[in-house]
N, C-alpha and C positions, 0 to 999 in steps of 0.2 A: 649740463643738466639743468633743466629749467622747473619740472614738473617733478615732483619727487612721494611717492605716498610712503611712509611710516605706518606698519601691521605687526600684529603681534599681540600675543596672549595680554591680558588684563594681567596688571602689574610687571609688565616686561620694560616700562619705562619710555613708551613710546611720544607721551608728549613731552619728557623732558628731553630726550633723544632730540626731536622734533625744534624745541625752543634752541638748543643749544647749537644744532645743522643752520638754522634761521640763525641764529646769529653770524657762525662762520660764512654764509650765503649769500646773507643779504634778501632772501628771498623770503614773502612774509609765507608766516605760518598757519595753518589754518586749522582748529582741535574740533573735528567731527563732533564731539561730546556740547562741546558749546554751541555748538551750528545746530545740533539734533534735541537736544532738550529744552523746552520751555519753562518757566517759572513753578515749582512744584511737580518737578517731574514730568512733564507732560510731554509724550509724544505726538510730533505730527500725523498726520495721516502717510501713508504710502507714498501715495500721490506727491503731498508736500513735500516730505524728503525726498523723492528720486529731483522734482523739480527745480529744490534746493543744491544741491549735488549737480545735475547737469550745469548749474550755473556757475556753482565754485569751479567746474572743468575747466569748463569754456575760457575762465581766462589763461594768460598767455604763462604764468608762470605760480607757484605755488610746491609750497610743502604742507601735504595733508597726510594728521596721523590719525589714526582709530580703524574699526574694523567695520560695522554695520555691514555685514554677509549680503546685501539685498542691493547696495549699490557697488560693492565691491569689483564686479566685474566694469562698468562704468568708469571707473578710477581707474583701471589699470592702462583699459582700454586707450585712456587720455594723458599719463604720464609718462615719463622717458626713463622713469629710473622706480626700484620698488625696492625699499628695504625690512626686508624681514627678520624684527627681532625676535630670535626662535630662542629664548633663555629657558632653563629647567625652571618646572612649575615650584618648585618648593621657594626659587628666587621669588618671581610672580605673588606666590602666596603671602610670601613675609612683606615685600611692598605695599602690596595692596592694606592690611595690616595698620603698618609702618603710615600709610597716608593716611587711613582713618583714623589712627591717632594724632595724627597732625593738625587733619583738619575736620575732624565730628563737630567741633561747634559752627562748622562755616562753611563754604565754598569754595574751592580750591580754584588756583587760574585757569588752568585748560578746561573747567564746568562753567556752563550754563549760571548767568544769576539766577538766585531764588532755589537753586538746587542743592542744599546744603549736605557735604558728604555723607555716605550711609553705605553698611555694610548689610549685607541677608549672604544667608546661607548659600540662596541658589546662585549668588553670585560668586562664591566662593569654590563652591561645585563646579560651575562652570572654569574655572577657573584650572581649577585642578584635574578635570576629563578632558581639555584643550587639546592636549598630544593623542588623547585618540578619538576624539571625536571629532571636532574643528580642524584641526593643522592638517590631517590628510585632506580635509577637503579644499583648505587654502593653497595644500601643496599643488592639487590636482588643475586648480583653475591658474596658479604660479608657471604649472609644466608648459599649459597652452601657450603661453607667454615667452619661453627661454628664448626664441631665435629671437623676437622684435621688439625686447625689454631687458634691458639692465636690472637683473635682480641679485640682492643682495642678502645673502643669509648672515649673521649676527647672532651668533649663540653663546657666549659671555659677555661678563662687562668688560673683561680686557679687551675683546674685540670690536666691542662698542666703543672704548675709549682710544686705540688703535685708529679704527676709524676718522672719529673725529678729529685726531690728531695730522691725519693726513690730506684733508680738506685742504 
């Protein structure tokens, strides 16, 4: 496995998942979050990011984690391996939490510079509708996927650490 994307609900632990596969790998890592955001939050255009994104594909090997629904099918298209960490949202929610306490004064590694971490409600919501609004639809474009992709579900930490253990 050369190409590997990391998905999975806000706060499921996907770039730390991600740093730690990159370390046992050797393959570098690549955090959508920081490739996607600009200095104060700023999003690219459309355009930008799909552009951005076909470029991170196209090379020959990479671990790429975060979700961005709109390139998503592109990523899958281009990897060899998908793992999906599907952990209960009440986990998710105390992480995300958990980081914004960590890091509210600052930037965390997997963000963008200039993006210093921040909590809103809608992102918390979002967070928390994930199993039924979002996950069927990542299930749905995952199914297309089953014969010509290694997809991998990950629904606690035991089987996330499991996992990595077996690298």
């Amino acid at each position: 496995m050369k190409r590997i994307l990391i998905i999975g609900s806000g706060g499921a632990g996907k770039s730390t998942f991600a740093k730690q596969l990159g370390e046992a790998t050797d393959i570098e890592v690549l955090h959508l979050d920081k490739l996607h955001w600009k200095p104060g939050w700023i999003e690219p255009t459309k355009d930008e990011w799909r552009k951005t994104v076909a470029e991170i594909v196209a090379e020959d090997s990479w671990i790429i984690d975060g979700n961005y629904g709109g390139t998503m099918q592109m990523r899958i298209e281009r990897c060899d391996m998908v793992i999906f960490l599907d952990l209960p949202r009440i986990v998710c929610v105390w992480r995300v939490l958990k980081r914004f306490l960590t890091y509210r004064n600052g930037t965390r590694p997997d963000m963008a510079e200039g993006c210093n971490e921040k909590l809103d409600w809608k992102f918390l919501e979002w967070i928390w509708h994930y199993p039924i609004q979002t996950k069927p639809k990542v299930e749905s474009l995952l199914k297309r996927f089953q014969n010509t992709k290694t997809i991998i579900r990950l629904q606690s930490k035991k089987e996330v650490e499991r996992f990595l253990q077996n690298i």
